[in-house]
TIVONU-654009 format. One record per residue (C-alpha): x, y negated, z negated. Coordinates in pm, whole numbers, padded with zeros to 5 digits, always signed. Layout:
N
XYZ;...
This chain:
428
+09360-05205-05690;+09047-05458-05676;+08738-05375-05407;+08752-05518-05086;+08478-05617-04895;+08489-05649-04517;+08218-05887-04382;+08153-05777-03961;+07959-05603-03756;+07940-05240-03858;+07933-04908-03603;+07922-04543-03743;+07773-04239-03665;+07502-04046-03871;+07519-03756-03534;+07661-03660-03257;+07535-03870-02954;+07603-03596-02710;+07347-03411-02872;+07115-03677-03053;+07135-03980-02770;+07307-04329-02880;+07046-04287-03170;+07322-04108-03364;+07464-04441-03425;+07427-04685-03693;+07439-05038-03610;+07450-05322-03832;+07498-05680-03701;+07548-05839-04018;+07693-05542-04172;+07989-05452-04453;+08226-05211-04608;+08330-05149-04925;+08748-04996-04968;+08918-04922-05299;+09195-04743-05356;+09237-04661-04957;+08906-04494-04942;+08535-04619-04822;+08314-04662-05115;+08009-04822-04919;+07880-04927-04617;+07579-05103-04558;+07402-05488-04518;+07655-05716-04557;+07420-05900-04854;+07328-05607-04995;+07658-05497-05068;+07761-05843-05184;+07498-05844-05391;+07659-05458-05527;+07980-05601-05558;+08018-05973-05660;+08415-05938-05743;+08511-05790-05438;+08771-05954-05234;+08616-06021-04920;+08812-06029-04570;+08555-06220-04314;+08550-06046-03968;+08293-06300-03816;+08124-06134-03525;+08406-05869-03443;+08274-05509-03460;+08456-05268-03709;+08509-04923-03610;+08647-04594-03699;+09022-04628-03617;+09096-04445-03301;+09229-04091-03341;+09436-03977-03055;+09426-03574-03059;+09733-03522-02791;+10046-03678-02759;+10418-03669-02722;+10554-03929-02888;+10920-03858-02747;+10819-03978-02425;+10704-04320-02533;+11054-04468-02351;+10951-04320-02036;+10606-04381-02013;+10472-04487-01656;+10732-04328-01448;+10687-04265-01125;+10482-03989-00930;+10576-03600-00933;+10362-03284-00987;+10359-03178-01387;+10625-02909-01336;+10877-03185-01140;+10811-03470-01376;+10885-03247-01679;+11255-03160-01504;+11271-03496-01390;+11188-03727-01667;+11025-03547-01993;+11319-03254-02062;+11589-03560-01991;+11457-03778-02212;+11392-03506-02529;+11757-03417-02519;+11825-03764-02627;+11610-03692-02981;+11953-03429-03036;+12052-03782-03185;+11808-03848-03536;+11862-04235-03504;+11696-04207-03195;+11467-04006-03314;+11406-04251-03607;+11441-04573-03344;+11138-04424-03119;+10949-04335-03423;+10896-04615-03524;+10826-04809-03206;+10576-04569-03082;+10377-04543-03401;+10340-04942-03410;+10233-04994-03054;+09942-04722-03158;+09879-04918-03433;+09876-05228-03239;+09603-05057-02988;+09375-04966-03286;+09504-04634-03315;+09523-04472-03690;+09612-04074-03656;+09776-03930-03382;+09834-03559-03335;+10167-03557-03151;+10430-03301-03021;+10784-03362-03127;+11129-03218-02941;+11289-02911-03077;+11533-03093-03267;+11396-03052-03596;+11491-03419-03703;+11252-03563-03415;+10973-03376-03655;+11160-03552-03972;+11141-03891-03836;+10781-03899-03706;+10625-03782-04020;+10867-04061-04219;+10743-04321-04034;+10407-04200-04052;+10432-04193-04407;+10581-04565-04442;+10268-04664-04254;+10038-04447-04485;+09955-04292-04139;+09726-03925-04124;+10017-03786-03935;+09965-03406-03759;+10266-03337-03535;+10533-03033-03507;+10825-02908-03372;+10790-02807-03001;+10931-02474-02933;+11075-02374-02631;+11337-02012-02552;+11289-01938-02215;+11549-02021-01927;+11278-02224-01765;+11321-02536-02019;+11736-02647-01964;+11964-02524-02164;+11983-02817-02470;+11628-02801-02493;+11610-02415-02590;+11577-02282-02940;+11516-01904-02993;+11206-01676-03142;+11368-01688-03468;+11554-02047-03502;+11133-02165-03355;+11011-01981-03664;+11241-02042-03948;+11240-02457-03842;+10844-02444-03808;+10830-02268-04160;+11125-02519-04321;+10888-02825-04165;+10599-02671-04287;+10706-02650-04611;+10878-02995-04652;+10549-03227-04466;+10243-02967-04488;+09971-03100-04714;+10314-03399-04831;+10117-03734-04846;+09883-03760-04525;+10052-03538-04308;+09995-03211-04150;+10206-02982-04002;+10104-02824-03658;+10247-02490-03516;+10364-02620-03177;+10471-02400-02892;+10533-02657-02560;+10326-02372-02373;+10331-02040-02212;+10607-02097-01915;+10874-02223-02190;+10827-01943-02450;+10890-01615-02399;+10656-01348-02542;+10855-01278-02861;+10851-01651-02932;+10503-01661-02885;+10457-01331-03136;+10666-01550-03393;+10462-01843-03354;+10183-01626-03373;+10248-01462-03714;+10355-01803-03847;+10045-01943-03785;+09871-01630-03966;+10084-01695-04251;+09960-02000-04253;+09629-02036-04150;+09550-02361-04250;+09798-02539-04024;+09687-02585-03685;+09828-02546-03384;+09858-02712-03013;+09966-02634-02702;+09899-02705-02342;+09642-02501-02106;+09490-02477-01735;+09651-02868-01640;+09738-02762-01335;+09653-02507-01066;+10032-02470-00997;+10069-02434-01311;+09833-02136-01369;+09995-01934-01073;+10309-02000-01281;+10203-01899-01582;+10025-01546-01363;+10413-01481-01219;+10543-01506-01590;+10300-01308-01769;+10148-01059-01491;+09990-00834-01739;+09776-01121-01924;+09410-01142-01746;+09399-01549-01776;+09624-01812-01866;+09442-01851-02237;+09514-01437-02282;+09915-01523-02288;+09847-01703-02649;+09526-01497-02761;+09748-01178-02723;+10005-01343-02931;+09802-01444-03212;+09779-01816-03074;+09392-01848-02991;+09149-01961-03309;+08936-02235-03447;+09248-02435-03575;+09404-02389-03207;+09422-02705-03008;+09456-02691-02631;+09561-02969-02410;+09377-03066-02053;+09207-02737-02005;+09061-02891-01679;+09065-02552-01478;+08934-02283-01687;+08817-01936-01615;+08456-01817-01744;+08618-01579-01993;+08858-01814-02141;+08550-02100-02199;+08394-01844-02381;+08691-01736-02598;+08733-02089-02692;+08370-02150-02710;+08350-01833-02975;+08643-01923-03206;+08562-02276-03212;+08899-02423-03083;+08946-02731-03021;+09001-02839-02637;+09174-03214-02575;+09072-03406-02298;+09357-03666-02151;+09194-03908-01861;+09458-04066-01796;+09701-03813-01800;+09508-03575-01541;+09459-03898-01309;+09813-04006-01305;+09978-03659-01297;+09702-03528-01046;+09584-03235-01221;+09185-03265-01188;+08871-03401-01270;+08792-03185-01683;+08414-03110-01687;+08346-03328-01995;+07947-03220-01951;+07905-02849-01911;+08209-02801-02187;+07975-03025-02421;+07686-02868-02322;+07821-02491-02364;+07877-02641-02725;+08278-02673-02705;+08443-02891-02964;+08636-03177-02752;+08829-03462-02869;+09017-03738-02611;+09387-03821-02606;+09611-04085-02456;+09869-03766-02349;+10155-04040-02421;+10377-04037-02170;+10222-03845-01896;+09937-04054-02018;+09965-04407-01903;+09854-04588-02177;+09915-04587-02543;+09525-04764-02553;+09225-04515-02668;+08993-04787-02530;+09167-04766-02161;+09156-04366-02208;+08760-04413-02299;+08761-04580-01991;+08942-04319-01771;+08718-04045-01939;+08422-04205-01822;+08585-04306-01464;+08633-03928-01500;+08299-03823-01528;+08174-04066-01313;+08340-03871-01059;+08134-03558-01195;+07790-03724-01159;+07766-03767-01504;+07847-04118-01662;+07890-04140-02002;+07727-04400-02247;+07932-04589-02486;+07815-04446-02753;+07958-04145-02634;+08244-04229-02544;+08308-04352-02876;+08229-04081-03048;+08517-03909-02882;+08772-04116-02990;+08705-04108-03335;+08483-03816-03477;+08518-03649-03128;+08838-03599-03199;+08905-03565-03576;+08616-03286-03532;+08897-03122-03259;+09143-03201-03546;+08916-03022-03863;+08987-03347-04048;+08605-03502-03946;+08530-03508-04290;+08810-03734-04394;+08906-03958-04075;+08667-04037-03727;+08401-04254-03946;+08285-04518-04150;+08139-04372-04453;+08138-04338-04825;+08411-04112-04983;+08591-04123-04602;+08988-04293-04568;+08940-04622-04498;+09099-04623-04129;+08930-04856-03932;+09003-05099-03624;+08841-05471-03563;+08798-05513-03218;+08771-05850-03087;+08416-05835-02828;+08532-06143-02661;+08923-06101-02630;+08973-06206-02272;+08780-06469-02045;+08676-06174-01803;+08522-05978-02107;+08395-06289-02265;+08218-06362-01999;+08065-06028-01979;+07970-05943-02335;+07792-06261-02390;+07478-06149-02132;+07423-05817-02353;+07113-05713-02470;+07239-05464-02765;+07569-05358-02888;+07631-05097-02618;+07620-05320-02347;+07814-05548-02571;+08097-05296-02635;+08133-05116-02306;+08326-05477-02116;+08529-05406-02437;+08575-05035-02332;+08670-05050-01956;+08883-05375-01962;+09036-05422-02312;+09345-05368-02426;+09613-05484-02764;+09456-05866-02714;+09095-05629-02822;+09255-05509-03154;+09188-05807-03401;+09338-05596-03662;+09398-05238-03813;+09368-05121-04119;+09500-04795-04237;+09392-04645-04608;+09264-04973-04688;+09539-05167-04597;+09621-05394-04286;+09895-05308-04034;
C-alpha cells in the first residue's frame, strides 16, 4: 500500500482541554497527514510533510477541517428502525417500542438488514467506532460485528442479557444460556480483526441476581473485555431498581456486589447519582457515558458534565441510538452543551470535541489507538465541511479562530457537514 497524504486543515489534541483550556489543541490551517497501511504515520505542516514524502498520493481537502472520527460510546443499534418515536417515560417506551422491536432480531436477516443500515448512516454522520448493545439473540451480536468488519470498523458491542420476568417473555435468556452465549461471542469476535467483545447485561431491573453473579465471573475470567450497562437514567427508575434489590445500599451496589463495577465497566446516563456511588466510580476508574439527547427526549435529567469532570471521572458522549434522537455526534455535541448550558456551565468547542473523540475512546480504554490524530494511531478520521449549509456559511465566515469557526458546525450541522470518512485509511 503507497502513503497517502491528506492536504486540510488539521485538529488534534496534545491534552485534555477540560483540564489544560482549548490550549490542549493543535491547530494547523494549512496542515497534513500522513496514512499507510491504515495507520497515521505523520501529522504536521502540510509542506513540511510534502517535502517528507514526495511519492505520497495526496487527497486535497481544501479548507475542510480533518478530525478524529467520532466515537460514539453508547448505543443500541437494534433500535435504529424505531428511532424518534413518540413520548413515554424510559420504563413505558422500553414496553412500548424498544422490547417490540428486539424480538424482531429472533430473525438473523434482520439482524443482518439493520446492521448494515445503521452502521452506514454512522458512517455517513462522521462516526468511526461505536460501542453498541445488541438483542439477546446471539445472531444480532453475529451480524453487527460482520458488518463492522466489512467496513474495517473498531467494533465493541455484546449480547444484551436479560432473565427476569420484567423483560417479556421472547426477550428472556437465563443466568446460564447469558453466560455460555457471552463466552461463545467472546471467543469467536474478542481481539478477531477490530472488534471487541463487551460483557453486556441490559441493567439491574432485567437481570436477576444470579444473572448478574454470571456476568460477573465472566467478566473476571475475562478481564480484558469490558463491560456496559445502564445506571441512575431515571428517578423512577432508581425506586425500581430499590423495590428489586432492597438489600443493595444504591443503585451502582446491585452490579458492584455482583462483580460488575471496575475500570473496564461502562455505565450509561448516570445523571442522578448518589455521593457513594461517584466515588466508587471515581476510585475504579469506570467509565460513565453521557447521552444529551437521549436524557432530553426521554426526560430523565440534566447529567452534571462539570463537577463529574472536575471530581476527575472519565466521561465519554453517546448518541444513545434510539432513545437518542440522532445518529449525529455533532447534534449530540450540541445537546451536551445545550445541557450544560442549563447547568451554568457552557462548554467550549474544544471541549466538546474532545468528548466525542478521545473523551470517549478514553471511556472505551482504546485512547491510545482511536479518538486522535497522531503518529502510530488508526487512521479514523472525518472531513467536515465548515461551510455545509447557507445558515452555517454564513456564520463561520465572521470567525476569528477555528473555535468560533467550528462551533456553527457543532450546533447546526448535520450528514451535509461530513465531506467524507475515512476508516483505517480508507474512505467510506
Amino acid at each position: 500500500m503507497t502513503q497517502t497524504l491528506h492536504l486540510g486543515q488539521i485538529l488534534s489534541f496534545d491534552g485534555n482541554p477540560f483540564e489544560d483550556g482549548p490550549g490542549a489543541a493543535w491547530h494547523e490551517t494549512h496542515g497534513a497527514l500522513v496514512v499507510e497501511h491504515g495507520k497515521i504515520l505523520a501529522v504536521g505542516p502540510a509542506d513540511a510533510l510534502r517535502a517528507a514524502h514526495p511519492k505520497a498520493a495526496q487527497v486535497d481537502h481544501g479548507a475542510a477541517l480533518i478530525v478524529p472520527g467520532f466515537v460514539d460510546a453508547h448505543a443500541h443499534y437494534p433500535q435504529t428502525a424505531m428511532i424518534a418515536s413518540w413520548g413515554k417515560r424510559l420504563i413505558d417506551w422500553l414496553n412500548h417500542y424498544t422490547f417490540p422491536e428486539e424480538m424482531r432480531f429472533a430473525d438473523p436477516a434482520y439482524a443482518a438488514d439493520i446492521a448494515g443500515r445503521y452502521l452506514d448512516l454512522l458512517l455517513a454522520h462522521g462516526t468511526t467506532s461505536v460501542c453498541s448493545f445488541c438483542t439477546i439473540h446471539p445472531a444480532s451480536a453475529e451480524a453487527l460485528f460482520t458488518a463492522a468488519q466489512d467496513r474495517s470498523m473498531r467494533i465493541f458491542a455484546g449480547k444484551t442479557c436479560m432473565d427476569r420476568d420484567t423483560a417479556p417473555e421472547g426477550l428472556r435468556d437465563t443466568a446460564q444460556s447469558a453466560y455460555d452465549d457471552s463466552l461463545a461471542l467472546l471467543n469467536r469476535w474478542h481481539g478477531r480483526g477490530r472488534a471487541s467483545y463487551v460483557i453486556t447485561p441490559r441493567f439491574s431491573p432485567t437481570s436477576t441476581p444470579e444473572q448478574l453473579s454470571a456476568l460477573g465471573a465472566l467478566w473476571a475470567e475475562h478481564p480484558d473485555c469490558l463491560m456496559q450497562t445502564h445506571l441512575s437514567e431515571q428517578v423512577d427508575e432508581i425506586a425500581w431498581v430499590k423495590a428489586l434489590y432492597p438489600a443493595a445500599r444504591d443503585y451502582l451496589d446491585t452490579y458492584e456486589a455482583h462483580g460488575l463495577l471496575g475500570e473496564g465497566g461502562l455505565y450509561g446516563h448516570a445523571i442522578h447519582l448518589e455521593p457513594r456511588e461517584r466515588d466508587r466510580l471515581r476510585e475504579v476508574g469506570a467509565g460513565l457515558v453521557h447521552c444529551p439527547t437521549s436524557n432530553t427526549f426521554i426526560g430523565s435529567g440534566l447529567f452534571d458534565m462539570d463537577g463529574l469532570m472536575r471530581e476527575g471521572q472519565r466521561v465519554g458522549l453517546a448518541t444513545d441510538t434510539g432513545g437518542g434522537s440522532s445518529f449525529s455526534m455533532l447534534r449530540t455535541m450540541a445537546a451536551a452543551y445545550e445541557i450544560a448550558q442549563l447547568r451554568h456551565r457552557p462548554l467550549h468547542g474544544s471541549e466538546l470535541l474532545w468528548l466525542a473523540t478521545q473523551g470517549s475512546a478514553r471511556a472505551l480504554r482504546c485512547d491510545h489507538l482511536i479518538g486522535n490524530l497522531a503518529p502510530g494511531m488508526e487512521a479514523d478520521f472525518t472531513v467536515l465541511d465548515l461551510a455545509s449549509t447557507p445558515a452555517i456559511a454564513q456564520r463561520s465566515t465572521r470567525a476569528n479562530d477555528i473555535w468560533e469557526a467550528l462551533f456553527p458546525t457543532i450546533m447546526m450541522g448535520d450528514d451535509r457537514a461530513v465531506a467524507g470518512t475515512w476508516v483505517a485509511g480508507r474512505k467510506l
